[in-house]
N, C-alpha and C positions, 0 to 999 in steps of 0.2 A: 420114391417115397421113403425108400429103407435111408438115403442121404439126411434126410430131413431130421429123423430120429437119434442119427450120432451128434446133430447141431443142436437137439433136442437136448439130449443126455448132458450135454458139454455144458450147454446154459444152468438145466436143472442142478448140474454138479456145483456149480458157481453158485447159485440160488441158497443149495443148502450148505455149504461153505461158512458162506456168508452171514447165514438168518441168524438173528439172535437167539441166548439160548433159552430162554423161556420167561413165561409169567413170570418163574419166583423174582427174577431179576428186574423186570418192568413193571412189575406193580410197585406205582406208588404209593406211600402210607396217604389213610385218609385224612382228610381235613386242610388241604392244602389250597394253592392257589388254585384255582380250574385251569386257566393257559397253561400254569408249569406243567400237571400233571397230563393235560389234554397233551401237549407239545411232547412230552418222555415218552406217550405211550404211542403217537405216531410215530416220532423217532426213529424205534425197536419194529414199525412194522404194520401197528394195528390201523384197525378202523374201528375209530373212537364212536361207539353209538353213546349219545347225553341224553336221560333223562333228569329231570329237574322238577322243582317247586318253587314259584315262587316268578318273580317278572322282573327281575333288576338285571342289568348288564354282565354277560358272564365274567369281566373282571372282577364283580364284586361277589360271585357268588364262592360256596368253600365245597370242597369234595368229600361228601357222606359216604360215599361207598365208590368199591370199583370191583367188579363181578364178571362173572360169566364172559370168561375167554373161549374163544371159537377157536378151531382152527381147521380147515378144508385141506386135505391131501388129495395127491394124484398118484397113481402112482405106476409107470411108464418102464416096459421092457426095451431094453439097452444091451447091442451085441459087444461082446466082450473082446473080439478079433480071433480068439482062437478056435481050431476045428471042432468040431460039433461030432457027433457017432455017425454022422455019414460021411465020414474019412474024406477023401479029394475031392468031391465034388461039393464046396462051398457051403458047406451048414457050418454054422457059426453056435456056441455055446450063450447061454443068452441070461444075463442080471437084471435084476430088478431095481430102482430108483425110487424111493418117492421125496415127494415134491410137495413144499406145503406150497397152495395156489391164493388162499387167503386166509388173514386173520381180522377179527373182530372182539370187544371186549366196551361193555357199557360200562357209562362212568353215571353217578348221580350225583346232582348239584340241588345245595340249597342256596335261590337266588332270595330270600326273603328279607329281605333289608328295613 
């Protein structure tokens, strides 16, 4: 099991490497296309929750607001390789990682045509 955790660590490292740096950068200004804005903010990561008004196709509809970003952490101890206080016999010194596991952020559309 302790194997699984260094493949763990290594993914997770990757993970947050990689993740975008934040809302300030992925929120789009309001009133734009819905796709565009829908499409930038999957992009960067999220899970786009739409509320809306109105019953026309969401290419016609525009984006009134974009709110309440989520984000879900893990966050998973990861041995370091080196000895630990109980000198030779195999204790390892031990880090912490966290992990965002998911993101979410509701968009609101007026479909009112």
């Amino acid at each position: 099991m302790r194997k699984g955790w260094g493949l763990l660590a290594t993914i997770a490292l990757t993970g947050v490497a990689l993740a975008p740096a934040g809302v300030a950068t992925a929120q789009p200004a309001s009133g734009g296309n819905a796709y565009q804005t829908i499409g930038q903010l999957e992009s960067v990561g999220y899970n786009v929750v739409i509320d809306r008004v109105g019953n026309a196709p969401i290419g016609e509809c525009f984006v009134t607001n974009v709110r309440n970003p989520q984000e879900v952490t893990q966050t998973f101890p990861v041995r370091n390789g080196g000895k630990g206080d109980r000198g030779d016999k195999g204790g390892y010194d031990r880090d912490y990682v966290t992990v965002v596991v998911s993101r979410s952020i509701t968009v609101s559309l007026n479909c009112d045509v």
